[in-house]
C-alpha positions as CSV (number, residue, x, y, z in Angstrom):
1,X,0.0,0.0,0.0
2,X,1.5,3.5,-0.8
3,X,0.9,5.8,1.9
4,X,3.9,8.4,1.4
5,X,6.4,9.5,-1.1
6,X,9.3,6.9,0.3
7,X,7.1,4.0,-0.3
8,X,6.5,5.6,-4.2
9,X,10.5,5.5,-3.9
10,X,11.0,1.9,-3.0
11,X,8.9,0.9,-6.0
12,X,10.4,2.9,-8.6
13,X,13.9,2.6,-7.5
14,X,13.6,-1.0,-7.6
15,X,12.5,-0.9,-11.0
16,X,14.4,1.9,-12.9
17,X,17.5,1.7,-10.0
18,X,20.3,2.4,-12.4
19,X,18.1,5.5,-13.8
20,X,19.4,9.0,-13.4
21,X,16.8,10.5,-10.8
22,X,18.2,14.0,-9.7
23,X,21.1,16.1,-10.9
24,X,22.9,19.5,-10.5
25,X,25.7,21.0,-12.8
26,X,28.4,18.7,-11.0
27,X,26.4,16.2,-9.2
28,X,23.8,13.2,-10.3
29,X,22.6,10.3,-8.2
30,X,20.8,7.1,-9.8
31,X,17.9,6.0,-7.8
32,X,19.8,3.7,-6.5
33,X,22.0,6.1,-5.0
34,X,19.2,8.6,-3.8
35,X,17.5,5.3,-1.8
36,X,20.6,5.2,-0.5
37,X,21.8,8.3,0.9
38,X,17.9,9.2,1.7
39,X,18.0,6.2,4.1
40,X,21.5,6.7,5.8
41,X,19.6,10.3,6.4
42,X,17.0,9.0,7.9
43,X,19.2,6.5,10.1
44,X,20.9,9.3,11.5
45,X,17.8,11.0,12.3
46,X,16.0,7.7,13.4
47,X,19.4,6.9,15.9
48,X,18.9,10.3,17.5
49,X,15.9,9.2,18.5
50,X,13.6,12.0,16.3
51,X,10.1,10.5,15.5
52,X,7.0,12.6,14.3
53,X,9.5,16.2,14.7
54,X,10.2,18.9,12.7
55,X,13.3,18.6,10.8
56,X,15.0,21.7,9.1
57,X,16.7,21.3,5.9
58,X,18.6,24.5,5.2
59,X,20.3,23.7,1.9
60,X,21.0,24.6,-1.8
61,X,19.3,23.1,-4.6
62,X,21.4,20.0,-4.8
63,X,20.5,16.2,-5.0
64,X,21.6,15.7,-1.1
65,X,19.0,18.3,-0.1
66,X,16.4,16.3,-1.7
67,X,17.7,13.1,-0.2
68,X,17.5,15.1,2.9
69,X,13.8,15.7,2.5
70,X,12.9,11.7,1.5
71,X,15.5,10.7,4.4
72,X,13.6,12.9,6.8
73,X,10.3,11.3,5.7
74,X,11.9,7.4,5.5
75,X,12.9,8.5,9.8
76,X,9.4,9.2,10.4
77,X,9.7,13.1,11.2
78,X,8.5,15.9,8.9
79,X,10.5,18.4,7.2
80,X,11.0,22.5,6.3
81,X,13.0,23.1,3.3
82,X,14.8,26.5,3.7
83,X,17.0,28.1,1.0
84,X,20.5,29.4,1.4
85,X,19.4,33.3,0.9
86,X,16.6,33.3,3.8
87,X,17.5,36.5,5.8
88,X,18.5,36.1,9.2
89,X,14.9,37.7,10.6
90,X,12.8,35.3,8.5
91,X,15.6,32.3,9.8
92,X,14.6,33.3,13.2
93,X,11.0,34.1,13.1
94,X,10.6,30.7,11.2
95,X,12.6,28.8,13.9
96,X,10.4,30.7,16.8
97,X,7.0,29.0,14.7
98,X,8.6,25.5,14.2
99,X,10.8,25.0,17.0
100,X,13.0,22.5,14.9
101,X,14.1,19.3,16.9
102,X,16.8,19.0,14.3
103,X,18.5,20.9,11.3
104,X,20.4,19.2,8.4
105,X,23.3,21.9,7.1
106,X,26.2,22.1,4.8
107,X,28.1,24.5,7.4
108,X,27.3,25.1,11.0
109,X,28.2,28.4,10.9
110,X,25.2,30.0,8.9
111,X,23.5,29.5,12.4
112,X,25.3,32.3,14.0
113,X,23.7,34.8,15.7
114,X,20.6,32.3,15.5
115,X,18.6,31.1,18.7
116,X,17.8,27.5,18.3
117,X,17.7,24.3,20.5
118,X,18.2,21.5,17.6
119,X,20.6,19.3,17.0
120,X,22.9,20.1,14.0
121,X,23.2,17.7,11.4
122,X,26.2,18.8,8.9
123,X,25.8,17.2,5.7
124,X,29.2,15.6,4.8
125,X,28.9,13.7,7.9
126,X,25.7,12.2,6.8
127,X,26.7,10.6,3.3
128,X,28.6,7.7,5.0
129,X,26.4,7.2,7.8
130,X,26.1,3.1,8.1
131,X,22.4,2.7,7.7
132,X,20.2,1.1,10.1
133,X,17.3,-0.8,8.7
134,X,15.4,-2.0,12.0
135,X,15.5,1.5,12.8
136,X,13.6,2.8,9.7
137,X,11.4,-0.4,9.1
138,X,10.2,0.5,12.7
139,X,9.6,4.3,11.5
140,X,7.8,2.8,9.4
141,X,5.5,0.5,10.4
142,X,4.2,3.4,13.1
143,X,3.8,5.7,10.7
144,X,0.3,6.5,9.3
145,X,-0.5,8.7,6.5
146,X,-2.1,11.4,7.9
147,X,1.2,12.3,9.9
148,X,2.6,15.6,8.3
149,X,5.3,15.4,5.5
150,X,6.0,18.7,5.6
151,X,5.6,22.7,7.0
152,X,5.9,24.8,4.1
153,X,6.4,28.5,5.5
154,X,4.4,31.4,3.5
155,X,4.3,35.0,4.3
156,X,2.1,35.7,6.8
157,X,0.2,39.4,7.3
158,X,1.5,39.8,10.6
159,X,5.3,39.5,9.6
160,X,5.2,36.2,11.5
161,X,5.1,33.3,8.9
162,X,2.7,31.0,8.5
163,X,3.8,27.0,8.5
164,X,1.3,25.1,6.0
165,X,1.4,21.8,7.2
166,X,0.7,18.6,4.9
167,X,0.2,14.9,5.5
168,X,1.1,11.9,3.4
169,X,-2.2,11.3,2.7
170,X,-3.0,14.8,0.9
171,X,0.6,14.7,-1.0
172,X,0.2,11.4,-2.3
173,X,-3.6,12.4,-3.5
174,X,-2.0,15.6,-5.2
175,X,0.8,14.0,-7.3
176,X,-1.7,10.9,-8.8
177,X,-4.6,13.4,-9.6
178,X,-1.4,15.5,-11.2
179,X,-0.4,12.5,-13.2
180,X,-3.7,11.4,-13.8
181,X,-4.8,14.8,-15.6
182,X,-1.4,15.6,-17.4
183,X,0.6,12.5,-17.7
184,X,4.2,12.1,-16.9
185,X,6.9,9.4,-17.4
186,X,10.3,7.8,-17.2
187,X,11.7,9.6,-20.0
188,X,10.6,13.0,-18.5
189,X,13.1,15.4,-17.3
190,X,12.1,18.2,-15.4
191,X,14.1,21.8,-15.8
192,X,13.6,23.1,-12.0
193,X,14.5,26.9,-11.7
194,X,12.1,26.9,-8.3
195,X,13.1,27.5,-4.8
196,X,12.5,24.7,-2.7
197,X,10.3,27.1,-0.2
198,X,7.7,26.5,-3.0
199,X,5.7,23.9,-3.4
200,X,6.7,23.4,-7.1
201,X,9.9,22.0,-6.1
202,X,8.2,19.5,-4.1
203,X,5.3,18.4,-7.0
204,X,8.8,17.5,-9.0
205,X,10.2,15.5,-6.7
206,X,6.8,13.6,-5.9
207,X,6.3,12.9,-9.8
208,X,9.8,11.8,-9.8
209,X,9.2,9.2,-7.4
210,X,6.2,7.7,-9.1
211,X,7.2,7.9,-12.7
212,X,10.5,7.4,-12.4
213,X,11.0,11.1,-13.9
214,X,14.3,13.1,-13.7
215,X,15.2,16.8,-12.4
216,X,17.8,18.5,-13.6
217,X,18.6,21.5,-11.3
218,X,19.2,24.6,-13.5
219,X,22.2,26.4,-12.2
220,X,22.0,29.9,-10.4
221,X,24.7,31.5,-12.6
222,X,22.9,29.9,-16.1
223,X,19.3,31.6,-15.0
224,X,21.4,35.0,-15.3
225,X,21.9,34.9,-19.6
226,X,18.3,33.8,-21.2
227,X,20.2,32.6,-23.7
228,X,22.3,29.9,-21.8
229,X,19.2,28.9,-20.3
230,X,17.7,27.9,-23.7
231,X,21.2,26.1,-24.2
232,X,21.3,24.5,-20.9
233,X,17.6,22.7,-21.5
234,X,18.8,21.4,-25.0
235,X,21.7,19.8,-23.5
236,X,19.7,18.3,-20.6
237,X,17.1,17.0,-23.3
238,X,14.6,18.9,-21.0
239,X,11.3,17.7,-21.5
240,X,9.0,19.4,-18.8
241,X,9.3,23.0,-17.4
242,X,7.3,24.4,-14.8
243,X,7.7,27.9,-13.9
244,X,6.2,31.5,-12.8
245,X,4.8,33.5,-14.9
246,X,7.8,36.0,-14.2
247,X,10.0,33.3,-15.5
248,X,8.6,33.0,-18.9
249,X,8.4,36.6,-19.2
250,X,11.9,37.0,-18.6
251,X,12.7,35.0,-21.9
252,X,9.8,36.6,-23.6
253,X,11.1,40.0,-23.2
254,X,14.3,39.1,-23.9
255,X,13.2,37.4,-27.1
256,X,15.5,34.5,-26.4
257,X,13.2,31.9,-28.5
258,X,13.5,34.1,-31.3
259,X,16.5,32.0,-32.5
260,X,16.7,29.0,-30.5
261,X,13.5,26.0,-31.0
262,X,13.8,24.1,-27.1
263,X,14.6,20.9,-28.9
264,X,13.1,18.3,-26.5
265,X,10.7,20.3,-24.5
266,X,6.9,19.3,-24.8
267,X,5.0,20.8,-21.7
268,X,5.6,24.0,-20.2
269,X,3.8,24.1,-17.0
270,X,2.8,28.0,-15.4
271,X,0.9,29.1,-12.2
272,X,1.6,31.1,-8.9
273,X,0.2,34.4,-10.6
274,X,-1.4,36.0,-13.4
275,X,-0.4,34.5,-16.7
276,X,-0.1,37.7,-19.1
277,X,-1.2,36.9,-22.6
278,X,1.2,38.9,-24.5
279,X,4.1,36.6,-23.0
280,X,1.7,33.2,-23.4
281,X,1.2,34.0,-27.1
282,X,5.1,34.7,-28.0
283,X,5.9,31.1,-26.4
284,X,3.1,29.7,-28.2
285,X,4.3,30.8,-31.2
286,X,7.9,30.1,-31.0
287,X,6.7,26.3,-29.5
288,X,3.9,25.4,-31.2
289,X,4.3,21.3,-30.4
290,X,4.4,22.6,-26.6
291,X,1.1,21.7,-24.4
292,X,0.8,24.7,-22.4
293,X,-0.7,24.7,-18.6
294,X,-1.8,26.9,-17.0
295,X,-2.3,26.0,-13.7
296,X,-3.9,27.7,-9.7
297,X,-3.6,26.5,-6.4
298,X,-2.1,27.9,-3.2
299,X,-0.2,25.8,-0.8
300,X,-2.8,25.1,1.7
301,X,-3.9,22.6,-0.3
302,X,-0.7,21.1,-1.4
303,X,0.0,22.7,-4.8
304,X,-2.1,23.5,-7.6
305,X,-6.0,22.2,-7.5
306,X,-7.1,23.7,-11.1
307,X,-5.6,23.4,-14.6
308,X,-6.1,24.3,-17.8
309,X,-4.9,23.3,-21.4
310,X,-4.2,26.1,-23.2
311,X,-5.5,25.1,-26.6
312,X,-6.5,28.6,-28.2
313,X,-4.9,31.9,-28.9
314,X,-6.2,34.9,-26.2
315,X,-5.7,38.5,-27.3
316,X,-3.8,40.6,-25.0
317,X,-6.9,42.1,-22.7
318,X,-8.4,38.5,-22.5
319,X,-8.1,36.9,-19.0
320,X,-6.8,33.2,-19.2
321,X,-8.9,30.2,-17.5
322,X,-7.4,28.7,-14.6
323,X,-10.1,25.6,-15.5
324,X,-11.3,22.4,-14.0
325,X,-10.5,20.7,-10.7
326,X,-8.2,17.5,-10.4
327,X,-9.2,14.3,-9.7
328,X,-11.2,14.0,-6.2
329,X,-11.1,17.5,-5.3
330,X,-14.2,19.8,-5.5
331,X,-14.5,23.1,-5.7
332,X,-17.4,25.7,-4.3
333,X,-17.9,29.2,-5.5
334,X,-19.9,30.7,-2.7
335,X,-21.3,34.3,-2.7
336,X,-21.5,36.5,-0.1
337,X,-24.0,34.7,1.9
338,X,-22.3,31.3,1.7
339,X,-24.2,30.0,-1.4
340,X,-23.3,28.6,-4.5
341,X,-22.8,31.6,-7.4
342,X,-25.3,31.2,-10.1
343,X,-24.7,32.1,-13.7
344,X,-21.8,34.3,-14.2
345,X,-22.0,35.8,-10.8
346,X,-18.6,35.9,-8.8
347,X,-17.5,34.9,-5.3
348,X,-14.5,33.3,-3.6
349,X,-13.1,29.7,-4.7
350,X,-13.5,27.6,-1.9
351,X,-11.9,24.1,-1.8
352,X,-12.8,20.9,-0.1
353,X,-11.4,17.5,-0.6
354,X,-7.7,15.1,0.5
355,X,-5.6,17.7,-1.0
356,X,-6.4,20.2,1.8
357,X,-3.6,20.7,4.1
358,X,-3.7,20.1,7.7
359,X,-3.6,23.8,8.9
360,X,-1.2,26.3,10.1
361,X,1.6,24.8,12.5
362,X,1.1,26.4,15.8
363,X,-1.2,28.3,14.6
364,X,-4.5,27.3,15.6
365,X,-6.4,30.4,15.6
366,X,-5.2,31.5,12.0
367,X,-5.9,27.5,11.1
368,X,-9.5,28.0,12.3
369,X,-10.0,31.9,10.7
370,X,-9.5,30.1,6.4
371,X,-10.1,25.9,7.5
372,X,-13.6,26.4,7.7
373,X,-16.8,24.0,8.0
374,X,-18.5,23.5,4.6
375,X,-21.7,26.2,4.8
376,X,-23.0,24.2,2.7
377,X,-22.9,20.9,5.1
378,X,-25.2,20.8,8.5
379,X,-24.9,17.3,8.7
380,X,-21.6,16.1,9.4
381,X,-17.9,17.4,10.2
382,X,-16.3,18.6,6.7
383,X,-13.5,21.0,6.0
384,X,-13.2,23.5,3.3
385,X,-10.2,26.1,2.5
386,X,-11.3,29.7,2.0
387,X,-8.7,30.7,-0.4
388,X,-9.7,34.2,-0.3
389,X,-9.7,34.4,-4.4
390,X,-12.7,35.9,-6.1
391,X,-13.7,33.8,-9.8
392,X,-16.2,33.3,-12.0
393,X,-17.2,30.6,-14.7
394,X,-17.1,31.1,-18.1
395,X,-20.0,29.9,-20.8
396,X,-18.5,26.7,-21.1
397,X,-17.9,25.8,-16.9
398,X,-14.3,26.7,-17.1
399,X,-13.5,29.1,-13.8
400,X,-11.5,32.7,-14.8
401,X,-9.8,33.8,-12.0
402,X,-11.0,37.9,-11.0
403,X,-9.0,38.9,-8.5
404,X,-7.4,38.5,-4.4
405,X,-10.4,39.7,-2.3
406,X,-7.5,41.6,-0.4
407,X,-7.0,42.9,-4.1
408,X,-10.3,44.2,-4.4
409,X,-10.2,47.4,-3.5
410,X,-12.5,51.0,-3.8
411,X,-11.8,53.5,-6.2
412,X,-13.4,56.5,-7.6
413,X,-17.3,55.0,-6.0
414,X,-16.4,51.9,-7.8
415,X,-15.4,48.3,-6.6
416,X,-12.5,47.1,-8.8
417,X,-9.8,44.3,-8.7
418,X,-6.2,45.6,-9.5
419,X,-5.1,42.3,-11.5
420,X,-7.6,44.6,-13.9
421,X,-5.9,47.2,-14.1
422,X,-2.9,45.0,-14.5
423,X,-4.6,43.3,-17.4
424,X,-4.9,46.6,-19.4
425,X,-1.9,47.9,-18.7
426,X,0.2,44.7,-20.4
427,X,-1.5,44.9,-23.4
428,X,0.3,48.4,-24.2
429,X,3.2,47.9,-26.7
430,X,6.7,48.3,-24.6
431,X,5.2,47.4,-21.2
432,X,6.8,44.7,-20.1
433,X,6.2,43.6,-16.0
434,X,3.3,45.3,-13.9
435,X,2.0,45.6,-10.8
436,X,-0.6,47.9,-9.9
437,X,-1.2,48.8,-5.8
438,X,-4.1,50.9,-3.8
439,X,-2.6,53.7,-1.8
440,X,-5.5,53.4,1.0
441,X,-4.9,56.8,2.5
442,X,-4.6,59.1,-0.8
443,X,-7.1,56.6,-2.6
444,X,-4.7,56.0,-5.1
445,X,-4.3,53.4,-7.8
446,X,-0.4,53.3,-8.7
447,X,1.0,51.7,-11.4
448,X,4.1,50.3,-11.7
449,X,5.9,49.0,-14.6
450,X,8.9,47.4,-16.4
451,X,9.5,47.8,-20.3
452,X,11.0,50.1,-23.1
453,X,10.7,53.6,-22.1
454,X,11.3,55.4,-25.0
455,X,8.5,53.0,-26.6
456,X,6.1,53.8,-23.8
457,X,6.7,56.5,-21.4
458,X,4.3,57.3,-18.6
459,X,2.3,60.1,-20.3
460,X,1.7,57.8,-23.3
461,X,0.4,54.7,-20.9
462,X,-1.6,57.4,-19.0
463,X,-3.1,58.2,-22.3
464,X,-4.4,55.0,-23.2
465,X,-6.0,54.0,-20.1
466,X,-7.6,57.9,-20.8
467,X,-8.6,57.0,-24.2
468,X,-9.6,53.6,-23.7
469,X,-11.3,52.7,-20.2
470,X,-13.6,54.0,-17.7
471,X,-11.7,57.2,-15.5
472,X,-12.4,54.8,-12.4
473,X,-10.0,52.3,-13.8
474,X,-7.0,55.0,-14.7
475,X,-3.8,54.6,-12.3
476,X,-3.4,58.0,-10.1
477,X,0.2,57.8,-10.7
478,X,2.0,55.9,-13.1
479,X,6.2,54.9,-12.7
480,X,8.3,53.5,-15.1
481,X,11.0,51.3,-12.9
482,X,13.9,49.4,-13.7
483,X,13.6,46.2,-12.2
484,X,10.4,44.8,-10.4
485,X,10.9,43.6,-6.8
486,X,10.4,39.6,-6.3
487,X,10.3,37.1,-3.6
488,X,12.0,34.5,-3.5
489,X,9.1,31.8,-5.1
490,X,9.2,34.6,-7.7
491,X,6.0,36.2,-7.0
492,X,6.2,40.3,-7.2
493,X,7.1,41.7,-3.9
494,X,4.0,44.4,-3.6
495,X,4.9,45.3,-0.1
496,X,8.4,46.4,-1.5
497,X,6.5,49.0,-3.8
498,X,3.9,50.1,-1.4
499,X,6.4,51.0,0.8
500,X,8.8,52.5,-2.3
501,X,10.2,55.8,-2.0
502,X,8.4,56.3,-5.7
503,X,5.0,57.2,-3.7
């Protein structure tokens, strides 16, 4: 019976062991080798006597970090993946939430000036560690699969994080209904550019160990030159890339694919945020034997819980479908008053089903405030996630994501969301990135954007919006910036520009 990821390990690594499962630019292990290291891990973990704590994995994207997270699972405890460029305030406010029993490192020193109680783990001394298979069968057999996997920290309002915690049971769901809707292999090889604080990361490495996929880390200094990315997936025969919308932007604008066909690639893969037509039609047209995705989700429940095959062209001011649920989960659309939306009415995408995660780690209030009791139940205990995004369905029952309802904002007597604004503003010729923010106390929309300014300078952008939407739509101020702010799952960081010295 499969129950977690390391028993979808055991079965694939027996059958495809001498397979290339993960690599970096000067590392690869066979999945023999990952079983291997992953359980020598989890011995060291197991002999400590850890069981059912949290484990923090602070790490670079490297093949022993993801052996890290399987060995921490194969030990029965549940893992935090934190990258290498985590400030030392989020470091600490994350440990204060978790209160890590152990921490797996490459160098004991990035701790200083860091309150904790764990017990270091440095990783060279964990790739020879003799492994101990009572220890982990035992693990094992007391493990059930609604223990947690993983804490996945997100930003939280407060400036405190928020630790989303997920069981076996919901991650195992996730990746079959992921497989089951999009189909996925052996002879897949994954191009990962994502941080492994986002869930992305972790949907690759859960494929990987039920298809027998690859991954193929994609170097930090290769993401720098768009064209050595394009080189760098040829060479790795890439087949699957699955990315933020920022991400393919930054080769659209760049017009990398102008010259260079990605040889072996046939799905590109995109959620997180607002998929901007402009840069989904110049892929589409450089790749047309590409199936594009485009995908929604947030990480409370465990990834992504819509997709959508892009099969049509969309002109620049049309929003994209985020589409149909996967595979046993169910999504409700409720109003204002808690009932289902009828026709084209909106309200906020509410989910319910295995994929939802188990709450907030110590967090029980915040856990209570979005993991809600179905309104639409009386009868019986059932959970649904209040996602806090406002959609609507189309004519044909696909769902079109409208906006955050924290997005949805006031202006000029009228109730607008700012991804519209957004929307307009991208179809302009020479814009580029954009983010468009409320200014609560002047009642100001502000727009910023990225993008050739001697194309489209701020008066000519203000001009269109004049010319071609309502006044209550039309940014109060308009800047032209150099680079847009992002965090590190490459979402735009709109707290940065709210709090810029442009305003």
């Amino acid at each position: 019976m499969i129950n977690c990821i390391t028993d979808m390990l055991d079965i694939i690594g027996r059958k495809f062991y001498d397979r290339k499962s993960v690599s970096d630019k000067s590392t690869s292990l066979n999945f023999l080798r990952l079983r291997e290291l992953s359980k020598r891990i989890g011995a060291a973990l197991c002999d400590s006597g850890f069981y059912k704590q949290p484990v923090l994995v602070i790490a670079d994207k490297t093949p022993f970090s993801v052996a890290a997270f399987l060995g921490t699972v194969y030990s029965g405890n549940f893992f935090t993946p934190i990258n290498l460029d985590i400030s030392k305030i989020r470091l600490q406010k994350t440990i204060d939430v978790l209160n890590p029993k152990a921490i797996i490192l490459t160098d004991k020193t990035f701790m200083d000036g860091i309150s904790f109680s764990a017990k270091l783990f440095i990783s060279s001394e964990l790739t020879n560690y003799v492994i101990n298979e009572s220890a982990l069968k035992k693990a094992a057999n007391k493990r059930v699969d609604t223990d947690l996997m993983y804490v996945m920290f997100t930003s939280g309002s407060t400036g405190v994080p928020k630790g989303v915690c997920v069981n076996h049971r919901s991650f195992v769901n996730y990746i079959t209904a992921i497989d089951d809707a999009l189909g996925f292999s052996e002879t897949d090889i994954f191009g990962n550019i994502t941080p492994f604080s986002s869930d992305k990361s972790l949907k690759e490495i859960g494929l990987m160990c039920l298809r027998g996929c690859s991954i193929e880390f994609i170097p930090k200094d290769i993401i720098k030159s768009p064209g050595d990315i394009v080189s760098y997936i040829n060479e790795k025969r890439i087949t699957i890339i699955d990315w933020v919308p920022t991400m393919f932007n930054y080769l659209a604008k760049s017009k990398a694919l102008d010259n260079f066909k990605l040889e072996f690639l046939r799905m590109a893969i995109t959620g997180g945020e607002v998929m901007y037509n402009t840069t989904l039609n110049y892929w589409r047209n450089a790749l047309p034997d590409v199936t594009f995705i485009n995908t929604y989700g947030p990480t409370e429940i465990t990834g992504t819980c819509l997709y959508y095959k892009i099969s049509k062209t969309f002109d620049a001011h049309a929003p994209l479908p985020i589409g149909i649920p996967y595979s046993n989960t169910d999504v409700l659309v409720l109003n204002e008053n808690d009932q289902i939306v009828m026709g084209n009415e909106g309200g906020e995408l509410c989910v319910r089903g295995t994929s939802l995660a188990m709450g907030y780690y110590n967090d029980i209030d915040k856990t209570n405030e979005l993991f809600t009791q179905n309104p639409l139940n009386n009868n019986y205990p059932e959970l649904i996630y209040r996602t806090g995004d406002l959609v609507k369905y189309n004519e044909v029952g696909e769902i079109m994501f409208v906006g955050r309802k924290d997005f949805q904002v006031k202006h000029a007597g009228h109730r607008i969301e700012l991804q519209e604004v957004e929307l307009l503003a991208t179809a302009i010729e020479g814009v580029e990135e954009v983010c468009c923010i409320f200014d609560y106390k002047r009642n100001f929309l502000i727009l910023y954007y990225t993008g050739n300014y001697d194309v489209t300078d701020e008066r000519k952008i203000s001009a269109k919006f004049r010319a071609e939407t309502e006044s209550y739509l039309r940014p109060n101020k308009i800047f032209h910036i150099e680079k847009m702010p992002f965090l590190a799952n490459g979402k735009i960081d709109r707290n940065a520009l709210a709090n810029s010295h442009y305003q």
